[in-house]
C-alpha positions in Angstrom: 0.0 0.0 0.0 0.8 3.5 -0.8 0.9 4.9 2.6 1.2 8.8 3.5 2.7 9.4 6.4 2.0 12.6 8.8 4.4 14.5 11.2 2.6 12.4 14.1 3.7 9.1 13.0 7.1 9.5 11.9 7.6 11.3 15.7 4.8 8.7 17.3 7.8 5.7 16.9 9.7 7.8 19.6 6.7 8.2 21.9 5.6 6.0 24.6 2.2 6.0 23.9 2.2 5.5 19.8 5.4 3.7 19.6 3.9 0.0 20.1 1.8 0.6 16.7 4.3 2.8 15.0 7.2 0.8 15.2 5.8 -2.2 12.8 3.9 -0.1 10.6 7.3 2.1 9.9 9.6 -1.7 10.2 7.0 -2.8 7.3 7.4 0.5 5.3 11.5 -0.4 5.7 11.2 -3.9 4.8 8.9 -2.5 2.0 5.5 -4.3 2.6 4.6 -0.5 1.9 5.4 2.6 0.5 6.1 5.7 2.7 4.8 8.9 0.8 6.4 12.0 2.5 5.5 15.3 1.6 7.1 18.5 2.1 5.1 19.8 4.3 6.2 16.9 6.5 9.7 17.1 5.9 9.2 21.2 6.6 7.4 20.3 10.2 10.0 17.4 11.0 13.3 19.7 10.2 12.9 21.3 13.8 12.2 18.7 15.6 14.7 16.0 17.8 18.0 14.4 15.8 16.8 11.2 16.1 13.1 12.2 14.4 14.9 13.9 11.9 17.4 10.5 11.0 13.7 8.3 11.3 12.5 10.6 8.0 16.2 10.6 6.4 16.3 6.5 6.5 12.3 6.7 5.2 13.4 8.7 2.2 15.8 6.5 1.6 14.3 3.6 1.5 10.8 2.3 0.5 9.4 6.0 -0.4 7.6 8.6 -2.8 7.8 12.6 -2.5 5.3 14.5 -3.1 5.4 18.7 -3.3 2.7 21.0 -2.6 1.7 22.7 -5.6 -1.5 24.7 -6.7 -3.8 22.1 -7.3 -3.0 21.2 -3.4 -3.3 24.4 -2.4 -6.4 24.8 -4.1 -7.8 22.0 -2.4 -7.0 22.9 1.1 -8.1 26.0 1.0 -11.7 24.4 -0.1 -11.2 22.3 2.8 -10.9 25.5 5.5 -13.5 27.0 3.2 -16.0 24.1 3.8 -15.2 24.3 7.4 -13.7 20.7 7.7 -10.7 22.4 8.9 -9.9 25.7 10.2 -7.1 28.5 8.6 -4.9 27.7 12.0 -4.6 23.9 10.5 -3.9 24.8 7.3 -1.1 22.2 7.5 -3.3 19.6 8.3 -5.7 20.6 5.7 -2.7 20.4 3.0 -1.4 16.8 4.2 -5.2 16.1 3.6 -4.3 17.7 -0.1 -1.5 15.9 -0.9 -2.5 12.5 0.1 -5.7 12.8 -2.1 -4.3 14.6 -5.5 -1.7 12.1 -5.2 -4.2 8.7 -4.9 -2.5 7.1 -1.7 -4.2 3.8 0.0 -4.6 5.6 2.9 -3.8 8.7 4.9 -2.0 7.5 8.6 -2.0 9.7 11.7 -2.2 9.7 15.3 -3.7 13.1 15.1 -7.3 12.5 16.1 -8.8 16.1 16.6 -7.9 17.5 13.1 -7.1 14.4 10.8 -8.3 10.8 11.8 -11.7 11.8 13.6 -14.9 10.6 11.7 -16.5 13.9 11.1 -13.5 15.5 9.9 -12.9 12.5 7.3 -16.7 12.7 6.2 -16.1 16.4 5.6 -13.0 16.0 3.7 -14.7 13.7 1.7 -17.9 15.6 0.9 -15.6 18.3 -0.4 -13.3 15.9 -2.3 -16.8 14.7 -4.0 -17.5 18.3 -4.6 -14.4 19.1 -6.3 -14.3 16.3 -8.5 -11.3 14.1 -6.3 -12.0 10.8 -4.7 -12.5 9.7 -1.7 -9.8 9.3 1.1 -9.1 6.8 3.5 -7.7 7.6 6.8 -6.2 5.1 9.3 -4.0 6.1 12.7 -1.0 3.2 12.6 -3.0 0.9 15.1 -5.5 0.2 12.4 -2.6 -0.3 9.5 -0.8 -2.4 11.2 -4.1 -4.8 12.9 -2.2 -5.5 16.2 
């Protein structure tokens, strides 16, 4: 599976309480049962956080991965989703990993970031707008349901 990847899950393999789910769904990804897609955006978010985050992402990119770049069509879609009011402008970042993952037709979007990306109401709403605008529709999955453990 095509996979994209959000800042919470490539920091979530350091954390206590995501690592347990994080750690096979990113050992699969580097045995390349799947493919990482990494954005900019994430790489931008990442590049100020801890060393050892930042080596996680280096090691993803070079291994079983796909970048993608922001670019209008993105943008464009983002903003419909702030517009639509699936998101707000202060998540605009969330809003564009949203964008990404959909102009670029990954299996799923994966994220331990419940109140903005992988929360029921917010995926219906991305949906309905990615209906609207002509895109389909978008899975989204926090590592736990990936990885079925």
């Amino acid at each position: 599976m095509r996979l994209y990847l959000d800042t919470s899950v490539i920091g979530g393999y350091y954390d206590t309480e995501f690592s347990e789910w994080t750690k096979p769904l990113i050992e699969d990804i580097l045995n390349q049962k799947h493919i990482a897609i990494i954005s900019d955006i994430t790489i931008m978010e990442i590049l100020d956080g801890p060393r050892n985050v930042n080596q996680l992402l280096e090691k993803l990119i070079n291994t079983s991965s796909e970048l993608v770049t922001s670019n209008e069509q993105t943008d464009l879609l983002a903003s419909h989703y702030i517009q639509e009011g699936a998101l707000t402008r202060k998540s605009i970042e969330d809003a564009q990993h949203i964008a990404l993952a959909t102009c670029n037709n990954v299996s799923a979007v994966v994220s331990w970031n419940f109140k903005h990306i992988v929360n029921m109401d917010k995926i219906r709403l991305f949906n309905s707008v990615n209906l609207k605008y002509g895109y389909g529709l978008i899975d989204i999955r926090s590592p736990r349901e990936v990885t079925g453990l």
